[in-house]
The first five atom37 places (N, CA, C, CB, O) and aatype in JSON, in Angstrom:
{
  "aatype": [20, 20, 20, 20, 20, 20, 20, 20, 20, 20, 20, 20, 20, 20, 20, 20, 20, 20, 20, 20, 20, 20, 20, 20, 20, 20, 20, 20, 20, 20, 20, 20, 20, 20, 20, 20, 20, 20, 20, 20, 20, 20, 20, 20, 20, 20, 20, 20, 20, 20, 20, 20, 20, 20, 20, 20, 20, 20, 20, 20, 20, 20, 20, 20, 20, 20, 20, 20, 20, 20, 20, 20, 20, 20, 20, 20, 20, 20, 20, 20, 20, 20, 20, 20, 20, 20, 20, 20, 20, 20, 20, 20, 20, 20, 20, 20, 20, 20, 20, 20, 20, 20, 20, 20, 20, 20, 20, 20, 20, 20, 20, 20, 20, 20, 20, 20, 20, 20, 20],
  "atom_mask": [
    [1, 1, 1, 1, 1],
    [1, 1, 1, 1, 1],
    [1, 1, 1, 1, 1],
    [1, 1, 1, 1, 1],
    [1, 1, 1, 1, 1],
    [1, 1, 1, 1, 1],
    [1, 1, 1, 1, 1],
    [1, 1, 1, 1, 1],
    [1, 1, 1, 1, 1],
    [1, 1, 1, 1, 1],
    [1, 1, 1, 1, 1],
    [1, 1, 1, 1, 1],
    [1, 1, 1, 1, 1],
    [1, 1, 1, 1, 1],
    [1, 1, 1, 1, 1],
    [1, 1, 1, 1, 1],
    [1, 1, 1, 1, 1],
    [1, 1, 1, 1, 1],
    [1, 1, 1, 1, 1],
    [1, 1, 1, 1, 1],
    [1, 1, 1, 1, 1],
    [1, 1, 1, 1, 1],
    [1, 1, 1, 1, 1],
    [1, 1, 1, 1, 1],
    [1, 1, 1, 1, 1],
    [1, 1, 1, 1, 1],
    [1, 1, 1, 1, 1],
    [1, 1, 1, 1, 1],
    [1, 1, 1, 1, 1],
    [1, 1, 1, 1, 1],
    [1, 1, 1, 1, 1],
    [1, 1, 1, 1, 1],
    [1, 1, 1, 1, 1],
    [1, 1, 1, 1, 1],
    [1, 1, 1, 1, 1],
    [1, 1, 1, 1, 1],
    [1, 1, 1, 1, 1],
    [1, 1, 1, 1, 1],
    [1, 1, 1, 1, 1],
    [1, 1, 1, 1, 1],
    [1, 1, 1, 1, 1],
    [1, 1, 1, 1, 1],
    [1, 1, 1, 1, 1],
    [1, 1, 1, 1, 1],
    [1, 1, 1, 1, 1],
    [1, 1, 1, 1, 1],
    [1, 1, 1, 1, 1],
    [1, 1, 1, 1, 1],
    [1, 1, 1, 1, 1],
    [1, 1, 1, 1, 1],
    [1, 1, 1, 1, 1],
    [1, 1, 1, 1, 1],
    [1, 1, 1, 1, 1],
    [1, 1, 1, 1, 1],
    [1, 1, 1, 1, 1],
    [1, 1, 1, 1, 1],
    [1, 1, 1, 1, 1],
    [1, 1, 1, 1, 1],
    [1, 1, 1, 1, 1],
    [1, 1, 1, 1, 1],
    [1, 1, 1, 1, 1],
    [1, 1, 1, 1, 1],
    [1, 1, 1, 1, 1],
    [1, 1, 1, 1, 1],
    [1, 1, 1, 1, 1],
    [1, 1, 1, 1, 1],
    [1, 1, 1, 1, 1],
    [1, 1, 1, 1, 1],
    [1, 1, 1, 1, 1],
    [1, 1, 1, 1, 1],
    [1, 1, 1, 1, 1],
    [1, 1, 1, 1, 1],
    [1, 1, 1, 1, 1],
    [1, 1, 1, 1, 1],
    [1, 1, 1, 1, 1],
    [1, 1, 1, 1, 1],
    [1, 1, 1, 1, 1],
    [1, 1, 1, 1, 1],
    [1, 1, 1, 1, 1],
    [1, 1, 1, 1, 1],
    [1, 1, 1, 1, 1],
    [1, 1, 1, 1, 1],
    [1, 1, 1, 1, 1],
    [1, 1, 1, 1, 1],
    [1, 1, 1, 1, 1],
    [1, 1, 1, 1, 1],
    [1, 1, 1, 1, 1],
    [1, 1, 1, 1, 1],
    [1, 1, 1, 1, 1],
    [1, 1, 1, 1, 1],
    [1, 1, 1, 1, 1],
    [1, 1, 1, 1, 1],
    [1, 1, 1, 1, 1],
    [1, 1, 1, 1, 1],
    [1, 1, 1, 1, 1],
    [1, 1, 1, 1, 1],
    [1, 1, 1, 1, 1],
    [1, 1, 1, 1, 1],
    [1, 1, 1, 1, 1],
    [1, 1, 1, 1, 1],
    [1, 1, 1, 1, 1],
    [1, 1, 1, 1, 1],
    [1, 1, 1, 1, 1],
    [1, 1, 1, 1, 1],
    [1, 1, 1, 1, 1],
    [1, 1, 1, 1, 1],
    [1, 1, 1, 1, 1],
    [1, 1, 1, 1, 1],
    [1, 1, 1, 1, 1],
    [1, 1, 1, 1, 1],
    [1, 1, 1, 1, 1],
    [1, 1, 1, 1, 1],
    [1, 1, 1, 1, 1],
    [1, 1, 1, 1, 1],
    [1, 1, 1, 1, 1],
    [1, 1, 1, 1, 1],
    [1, 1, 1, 1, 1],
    [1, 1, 1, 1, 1],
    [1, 1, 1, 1, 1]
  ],
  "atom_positions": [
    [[124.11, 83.81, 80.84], [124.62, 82.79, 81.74], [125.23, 83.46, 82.96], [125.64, 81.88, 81.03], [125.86, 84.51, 82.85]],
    [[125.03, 82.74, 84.28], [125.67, 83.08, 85.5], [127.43, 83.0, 84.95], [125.14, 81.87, 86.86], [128.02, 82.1, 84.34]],
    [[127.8, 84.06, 85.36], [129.16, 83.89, 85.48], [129.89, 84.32, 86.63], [129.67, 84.43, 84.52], [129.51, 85.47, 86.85]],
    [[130.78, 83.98, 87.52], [131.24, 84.81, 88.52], [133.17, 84.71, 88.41], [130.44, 84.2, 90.11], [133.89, 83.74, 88.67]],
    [[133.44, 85.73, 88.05], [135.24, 85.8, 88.02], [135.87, 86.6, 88.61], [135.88, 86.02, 86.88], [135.66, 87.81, 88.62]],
    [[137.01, 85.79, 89.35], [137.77, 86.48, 90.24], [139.04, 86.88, 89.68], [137.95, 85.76, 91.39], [139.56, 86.4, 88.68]],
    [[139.47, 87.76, 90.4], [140.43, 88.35, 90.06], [141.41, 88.82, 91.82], [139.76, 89.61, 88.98], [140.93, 88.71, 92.95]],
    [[142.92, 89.37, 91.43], [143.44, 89.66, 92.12], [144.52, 88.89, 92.97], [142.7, 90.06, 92.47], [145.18, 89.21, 93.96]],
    [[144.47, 87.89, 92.31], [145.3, 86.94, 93.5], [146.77, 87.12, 93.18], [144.92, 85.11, 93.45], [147.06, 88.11, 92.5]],
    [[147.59, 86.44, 93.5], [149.15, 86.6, 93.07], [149.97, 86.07, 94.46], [149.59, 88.44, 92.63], [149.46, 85.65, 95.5]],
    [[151.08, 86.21, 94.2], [152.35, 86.31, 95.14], [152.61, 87.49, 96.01], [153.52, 86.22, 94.33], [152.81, 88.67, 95.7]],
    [[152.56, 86.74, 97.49], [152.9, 88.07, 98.17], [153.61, 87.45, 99.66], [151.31, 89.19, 98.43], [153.51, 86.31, 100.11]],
    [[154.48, 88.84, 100.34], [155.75, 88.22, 101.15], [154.61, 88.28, 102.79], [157.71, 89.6, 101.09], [153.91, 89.27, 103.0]],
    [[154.63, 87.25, 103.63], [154.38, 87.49, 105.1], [154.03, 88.74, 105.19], [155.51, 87.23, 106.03], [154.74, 89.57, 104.61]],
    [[152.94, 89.16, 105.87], [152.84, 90.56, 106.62], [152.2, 91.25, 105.65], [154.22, 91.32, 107.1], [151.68, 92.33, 105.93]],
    [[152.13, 90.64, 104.11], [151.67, 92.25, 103.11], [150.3, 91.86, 102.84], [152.63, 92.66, 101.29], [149.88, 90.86, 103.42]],
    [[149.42, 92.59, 101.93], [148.54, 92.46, 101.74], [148.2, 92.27, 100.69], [148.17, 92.99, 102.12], [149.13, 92.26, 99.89]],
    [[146.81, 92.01, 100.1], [146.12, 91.51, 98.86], [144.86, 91.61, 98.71], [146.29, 90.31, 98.66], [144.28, 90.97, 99.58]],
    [[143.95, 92.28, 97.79], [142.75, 92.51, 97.41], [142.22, 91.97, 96.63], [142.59, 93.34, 97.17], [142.46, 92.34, 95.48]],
    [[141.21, 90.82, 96.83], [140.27, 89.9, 95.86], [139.4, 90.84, 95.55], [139.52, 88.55, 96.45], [139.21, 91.85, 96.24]],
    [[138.63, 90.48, 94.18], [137.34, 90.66, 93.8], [136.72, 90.36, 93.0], [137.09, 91.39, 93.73], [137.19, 90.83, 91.96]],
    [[135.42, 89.53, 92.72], [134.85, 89.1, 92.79], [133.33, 89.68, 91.74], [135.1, 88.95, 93.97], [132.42, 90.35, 92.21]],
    [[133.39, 89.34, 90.69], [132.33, 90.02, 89.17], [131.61, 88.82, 89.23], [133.15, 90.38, 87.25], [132.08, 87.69, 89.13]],
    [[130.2, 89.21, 89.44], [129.17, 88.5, 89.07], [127.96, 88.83, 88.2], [128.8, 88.18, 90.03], [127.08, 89.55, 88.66]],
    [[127.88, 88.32, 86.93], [126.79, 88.71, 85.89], [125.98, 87.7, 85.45], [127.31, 89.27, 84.7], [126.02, 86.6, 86.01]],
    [[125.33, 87.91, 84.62], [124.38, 87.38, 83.91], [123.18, 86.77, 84.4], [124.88, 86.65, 83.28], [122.69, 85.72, 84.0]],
    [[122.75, 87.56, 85.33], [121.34, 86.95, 85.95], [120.35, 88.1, 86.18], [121.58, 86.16, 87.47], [120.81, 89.24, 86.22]],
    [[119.25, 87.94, 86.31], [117.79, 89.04, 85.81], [117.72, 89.09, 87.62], [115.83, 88.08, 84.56], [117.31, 90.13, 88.15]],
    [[118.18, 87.81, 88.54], [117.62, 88.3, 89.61], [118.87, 88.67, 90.7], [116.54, 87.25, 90.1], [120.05, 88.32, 90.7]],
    [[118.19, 89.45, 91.54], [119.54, 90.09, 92.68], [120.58, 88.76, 93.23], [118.64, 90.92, 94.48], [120.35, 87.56, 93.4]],
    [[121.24, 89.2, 93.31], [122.15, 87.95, 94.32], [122.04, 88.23, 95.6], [123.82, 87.84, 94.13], [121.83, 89.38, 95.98]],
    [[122.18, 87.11, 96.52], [121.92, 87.13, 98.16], [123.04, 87.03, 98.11], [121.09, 86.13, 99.11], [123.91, 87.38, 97.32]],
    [[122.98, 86.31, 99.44], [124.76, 85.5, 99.87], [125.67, 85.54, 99.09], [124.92, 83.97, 100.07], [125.55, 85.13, 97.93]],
    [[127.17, 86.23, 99.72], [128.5, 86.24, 98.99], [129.37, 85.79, 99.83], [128.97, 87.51, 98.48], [129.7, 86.15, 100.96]],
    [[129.7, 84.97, 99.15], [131.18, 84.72, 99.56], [132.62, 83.51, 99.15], [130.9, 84.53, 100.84], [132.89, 82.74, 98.23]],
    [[133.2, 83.93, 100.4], [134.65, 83.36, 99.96], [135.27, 81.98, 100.8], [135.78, 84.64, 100.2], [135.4, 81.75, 102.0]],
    [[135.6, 81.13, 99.45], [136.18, 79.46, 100.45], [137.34, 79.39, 100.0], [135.39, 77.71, 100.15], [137.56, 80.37, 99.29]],
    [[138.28, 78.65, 100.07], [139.68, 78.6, 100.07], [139.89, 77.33, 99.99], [140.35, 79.2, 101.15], [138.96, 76.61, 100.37]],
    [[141.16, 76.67, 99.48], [141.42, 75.31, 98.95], [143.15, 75.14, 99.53], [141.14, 75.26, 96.99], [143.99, 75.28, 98.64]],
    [[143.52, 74.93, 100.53], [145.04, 74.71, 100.28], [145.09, 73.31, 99.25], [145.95, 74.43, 101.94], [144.24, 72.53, 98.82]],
    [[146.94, 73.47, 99.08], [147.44, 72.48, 98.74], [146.91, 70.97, 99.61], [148.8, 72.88, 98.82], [146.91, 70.82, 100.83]],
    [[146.57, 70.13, 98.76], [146.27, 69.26, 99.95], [144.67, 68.86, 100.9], [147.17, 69.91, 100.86], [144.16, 67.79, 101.24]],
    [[144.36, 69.92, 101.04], [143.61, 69.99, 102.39], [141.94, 70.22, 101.69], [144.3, 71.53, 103.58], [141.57, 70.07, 100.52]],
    [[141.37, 70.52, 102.56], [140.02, 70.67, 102.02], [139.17, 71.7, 101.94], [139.4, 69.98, 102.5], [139.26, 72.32, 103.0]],
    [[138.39, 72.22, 101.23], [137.91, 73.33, 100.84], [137.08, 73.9, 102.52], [136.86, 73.0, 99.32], [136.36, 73.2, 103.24]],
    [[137.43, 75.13, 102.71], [137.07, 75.84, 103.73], [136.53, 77.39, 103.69], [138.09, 75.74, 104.43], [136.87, 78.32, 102.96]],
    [[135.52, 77.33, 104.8], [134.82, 78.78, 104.74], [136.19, 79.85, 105.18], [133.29, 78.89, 106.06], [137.16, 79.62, 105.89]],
    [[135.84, 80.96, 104.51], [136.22, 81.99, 104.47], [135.94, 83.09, 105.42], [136.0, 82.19, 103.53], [136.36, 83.41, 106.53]],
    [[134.82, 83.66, 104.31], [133.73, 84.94, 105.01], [132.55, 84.56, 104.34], [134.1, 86.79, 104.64], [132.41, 83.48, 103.78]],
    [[131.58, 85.6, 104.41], [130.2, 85.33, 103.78], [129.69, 87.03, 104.33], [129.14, 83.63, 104.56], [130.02, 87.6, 105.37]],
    [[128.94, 87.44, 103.37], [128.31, 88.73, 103.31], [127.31, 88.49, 103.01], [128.72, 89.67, 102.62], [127.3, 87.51, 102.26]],
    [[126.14, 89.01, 103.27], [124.57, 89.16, 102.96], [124.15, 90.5, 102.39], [123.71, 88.97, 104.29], [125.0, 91.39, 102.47]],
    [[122.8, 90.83, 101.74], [122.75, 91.94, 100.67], [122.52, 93.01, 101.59], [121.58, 91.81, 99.43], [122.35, 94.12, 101.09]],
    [[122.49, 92.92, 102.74], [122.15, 93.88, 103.93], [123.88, 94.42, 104.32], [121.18, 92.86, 105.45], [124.27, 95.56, 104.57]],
    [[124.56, 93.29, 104.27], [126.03, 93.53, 104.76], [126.37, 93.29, 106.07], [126.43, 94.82, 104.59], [127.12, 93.95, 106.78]],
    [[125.63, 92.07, 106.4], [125.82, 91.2, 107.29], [126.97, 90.74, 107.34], [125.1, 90.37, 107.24], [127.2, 90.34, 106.2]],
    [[127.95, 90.54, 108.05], [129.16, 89.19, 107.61], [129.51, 88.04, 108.49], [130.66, 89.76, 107.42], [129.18, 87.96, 109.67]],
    [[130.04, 87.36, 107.97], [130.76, 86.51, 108.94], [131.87, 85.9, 108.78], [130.16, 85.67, 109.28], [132.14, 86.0, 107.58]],
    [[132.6, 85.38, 109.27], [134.26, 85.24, 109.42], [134.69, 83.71, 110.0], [134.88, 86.51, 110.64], [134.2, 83.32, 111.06]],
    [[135.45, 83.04, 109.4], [136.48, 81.96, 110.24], [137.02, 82.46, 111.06], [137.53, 81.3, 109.64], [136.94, 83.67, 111.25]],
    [[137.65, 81.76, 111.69], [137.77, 82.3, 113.4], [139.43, 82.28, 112.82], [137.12, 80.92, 115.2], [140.24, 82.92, 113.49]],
    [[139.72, 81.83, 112.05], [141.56, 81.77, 110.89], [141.77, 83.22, 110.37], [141.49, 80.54, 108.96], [142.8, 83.81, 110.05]],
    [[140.45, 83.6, 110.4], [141.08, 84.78, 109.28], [140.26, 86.69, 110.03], [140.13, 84.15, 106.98], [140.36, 87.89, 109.78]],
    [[139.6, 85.86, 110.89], [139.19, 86.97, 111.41], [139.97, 87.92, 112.21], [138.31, 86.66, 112.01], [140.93, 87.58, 112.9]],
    [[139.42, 89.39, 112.05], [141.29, 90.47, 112.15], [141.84, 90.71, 111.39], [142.56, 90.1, 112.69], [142.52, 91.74, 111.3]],
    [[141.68, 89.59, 110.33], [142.91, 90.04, 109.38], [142.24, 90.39, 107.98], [144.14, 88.73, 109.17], [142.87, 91.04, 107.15]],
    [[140.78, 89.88, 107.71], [140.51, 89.56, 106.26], [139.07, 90.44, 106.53], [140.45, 87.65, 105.7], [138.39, 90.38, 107.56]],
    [[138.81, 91.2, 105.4], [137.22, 91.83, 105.07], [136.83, 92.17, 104.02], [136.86, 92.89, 105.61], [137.42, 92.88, 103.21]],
    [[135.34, 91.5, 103.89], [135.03, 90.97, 103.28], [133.6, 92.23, 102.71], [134.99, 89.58, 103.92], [132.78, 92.27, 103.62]],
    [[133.35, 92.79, 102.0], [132.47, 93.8, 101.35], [132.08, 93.35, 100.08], [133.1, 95.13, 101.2], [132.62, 92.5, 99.37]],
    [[130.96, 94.1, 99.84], [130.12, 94.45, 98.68], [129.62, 95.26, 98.08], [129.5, 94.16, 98.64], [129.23, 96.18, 98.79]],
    [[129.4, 95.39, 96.86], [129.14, 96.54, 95.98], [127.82, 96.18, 95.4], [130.28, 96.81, 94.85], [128.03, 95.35, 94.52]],
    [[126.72, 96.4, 95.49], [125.49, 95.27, 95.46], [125.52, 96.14, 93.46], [123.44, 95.58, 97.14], [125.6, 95.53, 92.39]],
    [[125.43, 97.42, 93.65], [125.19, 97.64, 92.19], [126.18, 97.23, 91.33], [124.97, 98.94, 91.9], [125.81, 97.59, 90.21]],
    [[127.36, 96.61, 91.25], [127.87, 96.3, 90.98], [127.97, 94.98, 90.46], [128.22, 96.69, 91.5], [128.57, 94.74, 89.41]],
    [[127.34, 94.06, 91.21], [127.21, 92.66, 91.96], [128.86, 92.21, 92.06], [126.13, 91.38, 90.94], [129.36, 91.5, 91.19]],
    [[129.63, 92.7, 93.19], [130.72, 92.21, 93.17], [131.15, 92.17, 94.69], [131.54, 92.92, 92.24], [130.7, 92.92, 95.55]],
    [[131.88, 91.41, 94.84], [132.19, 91.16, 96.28], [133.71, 91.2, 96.28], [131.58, 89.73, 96.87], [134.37, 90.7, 95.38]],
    [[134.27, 91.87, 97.42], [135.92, 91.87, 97.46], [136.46, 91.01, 99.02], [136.55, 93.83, 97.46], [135.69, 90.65, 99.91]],
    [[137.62, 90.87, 98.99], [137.92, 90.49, 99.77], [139.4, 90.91, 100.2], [137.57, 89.43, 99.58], [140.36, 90.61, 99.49]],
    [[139.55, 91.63, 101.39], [140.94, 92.74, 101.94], [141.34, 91.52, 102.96], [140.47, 94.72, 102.96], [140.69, 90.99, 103.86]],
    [[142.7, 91.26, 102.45], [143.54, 90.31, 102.91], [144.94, 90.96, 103.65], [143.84, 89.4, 101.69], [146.04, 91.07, 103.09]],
    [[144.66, 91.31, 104.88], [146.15, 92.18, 105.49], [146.56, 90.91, 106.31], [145.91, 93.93, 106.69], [145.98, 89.83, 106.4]],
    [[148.28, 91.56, 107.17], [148.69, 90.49, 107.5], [148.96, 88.98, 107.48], [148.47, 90.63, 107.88], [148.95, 88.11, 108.35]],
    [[149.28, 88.98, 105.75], [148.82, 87.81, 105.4], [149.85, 86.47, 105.89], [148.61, 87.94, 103.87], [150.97, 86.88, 106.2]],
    [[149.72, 85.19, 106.01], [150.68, 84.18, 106.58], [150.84, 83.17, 105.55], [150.2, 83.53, 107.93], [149.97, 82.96, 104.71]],
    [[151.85, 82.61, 105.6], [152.21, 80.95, 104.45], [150.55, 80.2, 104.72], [154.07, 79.36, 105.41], [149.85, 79.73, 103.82]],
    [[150.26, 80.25, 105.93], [149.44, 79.33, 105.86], [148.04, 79.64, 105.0], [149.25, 78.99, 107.17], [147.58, 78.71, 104.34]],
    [[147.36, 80.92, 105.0], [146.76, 81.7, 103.83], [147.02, 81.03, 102.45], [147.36, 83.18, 103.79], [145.95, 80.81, 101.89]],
    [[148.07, 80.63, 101.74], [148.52, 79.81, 100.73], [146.8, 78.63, 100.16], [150.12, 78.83, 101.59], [146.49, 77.54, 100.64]],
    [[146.25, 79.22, 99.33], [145.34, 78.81, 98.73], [144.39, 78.72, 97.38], [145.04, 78.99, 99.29], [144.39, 79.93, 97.15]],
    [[143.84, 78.34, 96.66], [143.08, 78.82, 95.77], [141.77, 79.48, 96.45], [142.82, 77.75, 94.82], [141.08, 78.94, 97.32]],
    [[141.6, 80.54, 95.98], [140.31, 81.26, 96.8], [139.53, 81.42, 95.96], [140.44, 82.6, 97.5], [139.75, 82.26, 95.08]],
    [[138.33, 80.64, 95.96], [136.96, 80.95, 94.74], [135.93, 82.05, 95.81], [135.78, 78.95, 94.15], [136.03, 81.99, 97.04]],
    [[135.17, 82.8, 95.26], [133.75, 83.41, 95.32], [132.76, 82.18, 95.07], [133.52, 84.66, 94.11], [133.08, 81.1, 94.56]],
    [[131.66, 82.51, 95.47], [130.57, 82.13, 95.62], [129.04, 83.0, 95.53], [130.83, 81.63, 96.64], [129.14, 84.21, 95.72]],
    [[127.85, 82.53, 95.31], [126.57, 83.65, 94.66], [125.9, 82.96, 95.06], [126.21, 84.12, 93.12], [126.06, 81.79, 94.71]],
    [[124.84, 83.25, 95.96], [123.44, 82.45, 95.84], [122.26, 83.33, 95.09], [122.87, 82.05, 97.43], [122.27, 84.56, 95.12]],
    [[121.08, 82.42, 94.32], [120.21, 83.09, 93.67], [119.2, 82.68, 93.63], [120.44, 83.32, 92.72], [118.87, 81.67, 93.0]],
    [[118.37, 83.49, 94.41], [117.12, 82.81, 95.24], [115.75, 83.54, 93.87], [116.96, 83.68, 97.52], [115.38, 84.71, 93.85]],
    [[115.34, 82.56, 93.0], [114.4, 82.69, 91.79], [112.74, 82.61, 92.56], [114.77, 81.22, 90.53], [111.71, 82.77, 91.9]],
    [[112.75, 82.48, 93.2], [111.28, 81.84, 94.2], [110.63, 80.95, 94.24], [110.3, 82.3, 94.23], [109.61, 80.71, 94.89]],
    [[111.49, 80.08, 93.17], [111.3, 78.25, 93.05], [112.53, 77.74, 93.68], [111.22, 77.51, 91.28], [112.52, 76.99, 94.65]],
    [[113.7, 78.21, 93.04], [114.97, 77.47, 93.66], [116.04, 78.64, 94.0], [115.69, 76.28, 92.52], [116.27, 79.77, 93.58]],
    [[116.55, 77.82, 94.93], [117.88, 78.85, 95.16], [119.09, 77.86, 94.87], [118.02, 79.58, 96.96], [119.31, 76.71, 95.25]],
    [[119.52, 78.37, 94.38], [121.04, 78.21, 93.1], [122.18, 78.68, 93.85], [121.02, 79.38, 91.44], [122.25, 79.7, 94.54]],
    [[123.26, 77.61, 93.58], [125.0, 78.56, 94.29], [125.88, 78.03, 92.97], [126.03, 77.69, 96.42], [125.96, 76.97, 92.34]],
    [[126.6, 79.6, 92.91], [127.59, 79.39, 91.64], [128.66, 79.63, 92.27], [127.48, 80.31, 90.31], [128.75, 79.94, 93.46]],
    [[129.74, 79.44, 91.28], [130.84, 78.94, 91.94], [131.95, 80.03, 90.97], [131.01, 77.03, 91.81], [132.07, 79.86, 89.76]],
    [[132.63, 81.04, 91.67], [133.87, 81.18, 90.63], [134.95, 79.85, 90.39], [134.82, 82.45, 91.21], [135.0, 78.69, 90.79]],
    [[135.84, 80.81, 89.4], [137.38, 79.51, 89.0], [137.88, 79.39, 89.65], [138.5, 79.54, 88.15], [138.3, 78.24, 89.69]],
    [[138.45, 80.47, 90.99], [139.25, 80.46, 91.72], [140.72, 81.49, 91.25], [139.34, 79.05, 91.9], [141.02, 82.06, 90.2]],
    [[141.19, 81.41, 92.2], [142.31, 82.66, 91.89], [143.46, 82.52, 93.11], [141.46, 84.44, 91.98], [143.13, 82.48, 94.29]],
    [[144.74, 82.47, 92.7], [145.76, 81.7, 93.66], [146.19, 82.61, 94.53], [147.01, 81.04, 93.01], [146.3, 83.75, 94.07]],
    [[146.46, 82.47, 95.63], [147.17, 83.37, 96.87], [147.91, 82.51, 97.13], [146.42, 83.93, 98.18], [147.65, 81.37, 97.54]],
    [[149.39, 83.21, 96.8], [150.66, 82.16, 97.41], [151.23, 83.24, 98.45], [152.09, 81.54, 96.04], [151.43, 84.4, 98.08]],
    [[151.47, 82.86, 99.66], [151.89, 83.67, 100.87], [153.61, 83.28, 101.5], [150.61, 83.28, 102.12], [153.7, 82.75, 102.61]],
    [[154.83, 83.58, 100.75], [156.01, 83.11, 101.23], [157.34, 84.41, 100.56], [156.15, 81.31, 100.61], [157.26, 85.33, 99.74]],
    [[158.3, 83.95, 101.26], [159.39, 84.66, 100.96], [160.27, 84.38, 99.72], [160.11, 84.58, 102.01], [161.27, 85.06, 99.5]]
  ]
}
């Protein structure tokens, strides 16, 4: 079975930093597209970053400067380097997998993993 689990999140003060990452198994075929959406309290689920198996990326215009976003393809894992972090950062942050079979392409979803950003 597809599984994808994150790890790394926690409590951390203005200004510091935090390292997601991102385990993806149980599939025979490569993964494409990676990446990361975010959930505040409240509000509605939003893009992150996104990496491609080439190591393409791309960025919210919120987090860009501050957040990067890599991959470990043998691995199948994707991280995510969170510096300068702000209250407003305050989110559940899931991963994401696409898996292109050559009939369908599939998106899995991690659990998510909490980033609380305050003093």
């Amino acid at each position: 079975q597809v599984q994808l689990v994150e790890s790394g999140g926690g409590l951390v003060q203005p200004g510091g930093s935090l390292r997601l990452s991102c385990a993806a198994s149980g599939s025979i075929f490569s993964f494409d597209d990676m990446g990361w959406y975010r959930q505040a309290p409240g509000g509605q689920r939003e893009f992150v970053a996104r990496i491609s198996t080439a190591g393409d990326t791309n960025y919210a215009a919120s987090v860009k400067g501050r957040f990067t976003i890599s991959r470990d393809n043998a691995k199948d894992t994707v991280y995510l380097q969170m510096n300068s972090l702000k209250p407003e950062d305050t989110a559940v942050y899931s991963c994401n997998a696409e898996l292109n079979t050559g009939a369908l392409i599939r998106t899995y979803w991690g659990q998510g993993t909490q980033v609380t950003v305050s003093s």
